[in-house]
N, C-alpha and C positions, 0 to 999 in steps of 0.2 A: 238271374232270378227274375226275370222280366217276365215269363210266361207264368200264368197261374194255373192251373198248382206246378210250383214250383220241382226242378228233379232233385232226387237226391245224392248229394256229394258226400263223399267217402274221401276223408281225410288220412294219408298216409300215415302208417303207425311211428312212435315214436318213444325213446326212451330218457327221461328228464331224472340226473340225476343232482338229491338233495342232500346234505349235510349239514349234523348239528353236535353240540357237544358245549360241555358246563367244566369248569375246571376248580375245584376249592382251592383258594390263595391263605385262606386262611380260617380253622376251625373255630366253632362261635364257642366261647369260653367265660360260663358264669354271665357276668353282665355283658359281657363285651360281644358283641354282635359277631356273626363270623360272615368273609365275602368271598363272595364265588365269582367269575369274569365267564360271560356263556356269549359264545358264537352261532350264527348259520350264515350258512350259503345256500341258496335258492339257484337252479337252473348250473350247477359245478362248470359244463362244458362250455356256457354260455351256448346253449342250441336255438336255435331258430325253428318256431312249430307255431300252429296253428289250435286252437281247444275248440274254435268256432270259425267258419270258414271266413274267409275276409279279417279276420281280428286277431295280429302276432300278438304271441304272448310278449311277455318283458324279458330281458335276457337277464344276465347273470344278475344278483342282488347279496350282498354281504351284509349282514348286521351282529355287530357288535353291544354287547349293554354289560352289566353286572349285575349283582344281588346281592340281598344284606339279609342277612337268615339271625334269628332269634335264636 
């Protein structure tokens, strides 16, 4: 990018896949709150790509949490 106006780069296609999902542990009953345990995984293959040229993305990322439903 040293020359101005700079050329334009064309990033090879690519395909990032993502997964998520909630699972009920337990149904909320009267007072008693109910909890659900929900995941994702971000980037499955862990692939190596580019969104902006010069800048990889992140690879794989898993997160875990829960929730407390009324």
């Amino acid at each position: 990018f040293a020359a101005v106006p700079a050329g334009r780069v064309v990033l090879p296609a690519v395909a990032v896949v993502d997964l998520a999902g909630e699972v009920l542990l337990l149904p909320p009953a009267g007072l008693t709150p109910g909890v659900s345990v929900t995941a994702r995984v971000a980037n499955v293959f862990d692939t190596a790509y580019q969104m902006a040229f010069g800048f990889p993305a992140l690879g794989r990322l898993v997160l875990v949490g829960g929730r407390m439903r009324i």
